[in-house]
N, C-alpha and C positions, 0 to 999 in steps of 0.2 A: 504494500500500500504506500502510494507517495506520502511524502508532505504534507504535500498540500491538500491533500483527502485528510488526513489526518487531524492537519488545523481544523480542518469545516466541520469535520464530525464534532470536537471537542466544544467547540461553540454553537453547534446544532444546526450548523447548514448544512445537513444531508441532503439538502434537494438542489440541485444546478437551475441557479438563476432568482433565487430567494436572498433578496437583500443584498443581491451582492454587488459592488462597488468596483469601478475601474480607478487606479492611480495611472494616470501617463506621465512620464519625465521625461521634459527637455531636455536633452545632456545626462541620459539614461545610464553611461557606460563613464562616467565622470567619477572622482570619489564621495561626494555628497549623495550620489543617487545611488552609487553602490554597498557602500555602509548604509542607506538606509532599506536599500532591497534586503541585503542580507539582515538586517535584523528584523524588517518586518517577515521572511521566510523565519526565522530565530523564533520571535514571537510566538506567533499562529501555530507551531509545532511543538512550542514551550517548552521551548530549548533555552530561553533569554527573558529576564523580568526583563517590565518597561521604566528603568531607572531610564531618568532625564526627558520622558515622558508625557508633557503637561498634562495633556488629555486625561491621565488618567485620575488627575486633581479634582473633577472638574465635574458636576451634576448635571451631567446634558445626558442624549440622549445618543449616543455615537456610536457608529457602523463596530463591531468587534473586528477583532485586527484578521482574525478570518475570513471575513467578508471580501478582504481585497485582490482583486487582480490585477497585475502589474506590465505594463507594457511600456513603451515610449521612442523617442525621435534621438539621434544621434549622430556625426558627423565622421566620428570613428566607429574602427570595428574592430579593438580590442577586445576579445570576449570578455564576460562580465569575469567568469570564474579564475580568470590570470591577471583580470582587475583587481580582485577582490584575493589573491595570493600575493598580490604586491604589498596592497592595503595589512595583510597578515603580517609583513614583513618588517613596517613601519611599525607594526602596533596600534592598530586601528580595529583589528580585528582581531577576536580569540584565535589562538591553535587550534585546529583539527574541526573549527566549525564550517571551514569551504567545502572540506573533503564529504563534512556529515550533508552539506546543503549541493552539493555541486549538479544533481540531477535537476533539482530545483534552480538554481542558479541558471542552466543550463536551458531549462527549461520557458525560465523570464527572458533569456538573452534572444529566444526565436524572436519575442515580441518585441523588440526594440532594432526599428527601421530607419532609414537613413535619412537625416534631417535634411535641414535648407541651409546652402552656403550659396550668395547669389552670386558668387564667379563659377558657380556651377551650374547656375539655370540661366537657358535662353528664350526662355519666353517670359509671360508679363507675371507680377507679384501676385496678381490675384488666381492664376492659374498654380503657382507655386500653396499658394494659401488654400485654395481645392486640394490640390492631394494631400496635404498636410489634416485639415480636417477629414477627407475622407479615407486617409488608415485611423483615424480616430474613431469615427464611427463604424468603418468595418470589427473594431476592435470591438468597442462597446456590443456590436450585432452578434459575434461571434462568439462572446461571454454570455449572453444575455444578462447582459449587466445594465440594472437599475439606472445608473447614471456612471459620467467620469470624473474625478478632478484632476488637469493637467496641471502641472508642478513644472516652472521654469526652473531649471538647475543649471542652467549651460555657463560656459566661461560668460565675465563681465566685459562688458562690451567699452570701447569707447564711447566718450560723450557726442550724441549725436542731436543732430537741427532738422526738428521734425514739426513740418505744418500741422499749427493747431485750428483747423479748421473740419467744417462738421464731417459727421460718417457720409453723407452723399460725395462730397468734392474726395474725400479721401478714397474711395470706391473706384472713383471715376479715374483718379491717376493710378492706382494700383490694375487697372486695366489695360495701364500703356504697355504692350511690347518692351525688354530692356532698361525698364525705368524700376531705378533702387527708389520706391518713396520710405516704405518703412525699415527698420534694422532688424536683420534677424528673429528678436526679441517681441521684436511688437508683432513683427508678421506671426508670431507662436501664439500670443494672444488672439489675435484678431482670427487665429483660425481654430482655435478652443473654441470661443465662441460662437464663431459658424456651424461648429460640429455639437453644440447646446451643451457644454461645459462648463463647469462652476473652473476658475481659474488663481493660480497661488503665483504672483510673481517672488519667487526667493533669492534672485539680484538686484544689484543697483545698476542695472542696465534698466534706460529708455521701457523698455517691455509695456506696460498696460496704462502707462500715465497719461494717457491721451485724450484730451476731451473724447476725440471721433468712436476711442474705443470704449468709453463709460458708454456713449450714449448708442452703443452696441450692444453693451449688455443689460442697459436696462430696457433695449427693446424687446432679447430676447427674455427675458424673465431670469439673468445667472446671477451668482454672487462672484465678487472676487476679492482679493485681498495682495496685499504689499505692504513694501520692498526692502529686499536686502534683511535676508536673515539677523538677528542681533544674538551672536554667539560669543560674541567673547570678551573684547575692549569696549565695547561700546555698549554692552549690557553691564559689564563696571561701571561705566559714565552713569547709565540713568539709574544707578543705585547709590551710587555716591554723590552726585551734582545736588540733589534736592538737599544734602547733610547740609552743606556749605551755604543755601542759598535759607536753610528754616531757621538756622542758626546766626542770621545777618552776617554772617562773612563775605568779605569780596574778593571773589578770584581775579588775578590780576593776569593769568595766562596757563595755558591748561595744553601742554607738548607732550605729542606722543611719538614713538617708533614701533612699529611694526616688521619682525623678521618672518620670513616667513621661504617653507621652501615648496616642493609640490607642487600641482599644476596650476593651485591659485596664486603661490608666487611666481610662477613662469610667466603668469598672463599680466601679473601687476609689475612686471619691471618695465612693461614697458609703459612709459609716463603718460599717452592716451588713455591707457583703460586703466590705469590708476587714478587717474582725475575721477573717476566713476562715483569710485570705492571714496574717496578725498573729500568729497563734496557731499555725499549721503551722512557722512561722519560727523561733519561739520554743523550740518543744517541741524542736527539731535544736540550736540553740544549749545551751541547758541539757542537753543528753544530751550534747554535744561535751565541756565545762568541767567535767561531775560536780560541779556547785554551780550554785546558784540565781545568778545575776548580774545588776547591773541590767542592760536592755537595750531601752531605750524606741526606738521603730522608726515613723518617720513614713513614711505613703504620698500622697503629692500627685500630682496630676492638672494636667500643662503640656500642654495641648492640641499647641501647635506643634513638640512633641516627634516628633509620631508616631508612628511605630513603634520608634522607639530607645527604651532603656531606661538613664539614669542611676542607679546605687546607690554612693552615698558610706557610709563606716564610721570610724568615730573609736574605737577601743579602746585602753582606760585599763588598763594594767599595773603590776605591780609586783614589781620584782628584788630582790636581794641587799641586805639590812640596809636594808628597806622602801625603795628607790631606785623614784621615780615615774617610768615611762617612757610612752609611748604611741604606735600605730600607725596611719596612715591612709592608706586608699585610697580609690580611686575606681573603678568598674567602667562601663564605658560601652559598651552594645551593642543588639546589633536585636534582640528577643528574641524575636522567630518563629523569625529565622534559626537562633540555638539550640535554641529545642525541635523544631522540623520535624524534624529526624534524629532524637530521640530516637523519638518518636511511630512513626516509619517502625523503628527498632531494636524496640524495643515489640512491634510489631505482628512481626514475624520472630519473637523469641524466645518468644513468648506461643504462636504458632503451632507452633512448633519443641514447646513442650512438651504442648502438645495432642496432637498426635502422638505427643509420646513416653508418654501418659498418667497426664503431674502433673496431682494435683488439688489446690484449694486454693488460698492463697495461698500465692507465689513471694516468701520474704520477702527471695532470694539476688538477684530485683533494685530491693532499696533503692538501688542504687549510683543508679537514673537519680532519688529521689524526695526530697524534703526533709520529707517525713513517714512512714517506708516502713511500710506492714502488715506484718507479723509480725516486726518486726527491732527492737531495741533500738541497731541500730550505724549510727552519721552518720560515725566516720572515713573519707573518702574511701578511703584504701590500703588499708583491710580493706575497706569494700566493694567495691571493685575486684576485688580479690583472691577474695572469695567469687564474685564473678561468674563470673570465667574460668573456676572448679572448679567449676562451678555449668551454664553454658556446655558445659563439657567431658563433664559426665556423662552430657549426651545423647543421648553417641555409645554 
């Protein structure tokens, strides 16, 4: 008996097509999306508790982690299971759980088909944006699966100058023959959408922030949610920024560095798609402190790092009858290993409100994002807070 027969039984889906749930990932065969396949296969066979979790905090009313099937878009074609033997190498993943998952592995890796790179497509964006939505829906047909949530995982994109003008004009130019109007990123949403998918953007790429593509989804009736996972440095920030600012202290400059090796420092050395990551950062810090503050913020690329992620912070304060104080840390972790639950959390609540028929953007889970759509709030404890009520209403 597979796996994955095994998860369904254990949570009482014996019957093919009873609640069950598609995840698609953008960047399927990436480490985010690999660490989080294998541990939702971990799960569902209850091989792995769900430490790091949120979802499972949370009084809603959410798909079990057996419910899911897993498919997605990819630009490489590294199998997943020499993915995820690398990832073991690093320390991302237990010992001897590829070997135990590897038919399964094996099994996710048929369902993950070749993305969109548009020096690889010669015809027009919206015929690209067709087949993209339609292996979506053949996917979802094929499962008989309930509904999908598509999960943006793919590398961060450079910053890109994209017309913000309505879904009709934007339609119209995505029709020209050879014409780049959207990036990558966006064109994954806008074809989520068309294939009637609730949508997670988990970069700080361009992706879903577009007027044309809100008012996409709230013609079709979806929910979505963003950007830019908040796993590590910058979920420090909105835990500790509120101490300084409930406390009247004034921060006079708040400097970071970021080492980092693996494929998300390979994409951030180079200083365009770093501006990405730089600027998502920035705009949480200044909305934490309610004042412009310096906050100059290096990202370097240490190969030998791997998949570990160092982030050092030096913040310049200043107390009572202008007393110079200043705080430092250092945050050091695997940062697959942190966003893979969130990704998997994501994919539960986004499906959860599908169901329940949110449309729009979910601005109630900024708590997982360091730039959130529709939310003005980086306090960790308010966003927290809005979630569980937020969580709750579902019911």
């Amino acid at each position: 008996m597979s796996l994955e027969r095994v998860g369904l039984e254990r949570v009482g889906l014996d019957r093919v097509g009873l609640d069950r749930v598609g995840l698609w990932l953008n960047g399927g065969r990436g480490s985010v999306a690999t660490t989080a396949i294998t541990g939702l296969l971990a799960l569902r066979a209850g091989l792995a508790s769900p430490t790091g979790c949120v979802s499972e905090l949370l009084d809603a009313p959410l798909p079990p982690w057996g419910a899911f099937t897993v498919g997605g878009h990819d630009i490489t074609a590294t199998p997943l299971v020499k993915r995820a033997e690398s990832l073991t190498r690093d320390g991302v993943l237990p010992p001897d759980l590829v070997a135990t998952l590897s038919d399964d592995l094996a099994a996710v890796d048929a369902e993950i088909l070749p993305g969109y790179q548009p020096g690889d497509f010669s015809g027009s964006q919206a015929e690209a944006a067709a087949r993209l939505a339609a292996d979506i829906a053949a996917f979802r047909a094929r499962h008989e699966l309930a509904r999908v949530v598509v999960v943006n995982v793919a590398s961060t994109e450079p910053l890109a100058s994209v017309s913000q003008g309505s879904l009709e004009e934007l339609e119209e130019a995505l029709r020209v023959p050879g014409q780049v109007v959207l990036p990558p990123s966006s064109l994954v949403a806008y074809a989520a959408f068309q294939a009637g998918c609730a949508f997670v953007d988990f970069t700080p790429s361009t992706g879903v922030a577009l007027p044309a593509l809100d008012e996409l989804a709230l013609g079709k009736g979806l929910p979505y949610a963003g950007r830019d996972g908040k796993t590590g440095e910058t979920l420090l920030r909105a835990a500790l920024a509120p101490m300084f600012t409930s406390r009247a202290l004034r921060v006079l400059s708040w400097a970071g560095t970021n080492l980092l090796g693996g494929g998300d420092g390979s994409t951030l050395a180079d200083p365009e798609h770093a501006k990405s990551k730089s600027v998502s950062k920035a705009r949480g810090l200044a909305a934490l402190l309610g004042e412009d503050v310096s906050a100059p913020l290096h990202i370097d690329y240490v190969p030998d790092l791997g998949e570990r992620k160092t982030a050092w912070d030096h913040v310049s304060f200043e107390g009572f009858l202008g007393a110079r104080m200043s705080l430092q840390l250092t945050w050091s972790g695997l940062d697959s290993s942190l966003a893979a639950p969130l990704v998997l959390d994501l994919a539960r609540l986004l499906a959860a409100a599908h169901s329940a028929g949110r449309v729009g953007v979910q601005a109630e889970l900024g708590f997982f994002f360091k730039d959130p759509l529709g939310s003005d709030e980086h306090r960790l404890a308010e966003q927290a807070q809005a979630l569980r009520e937020w969580a709750r209403s579902l019911r």
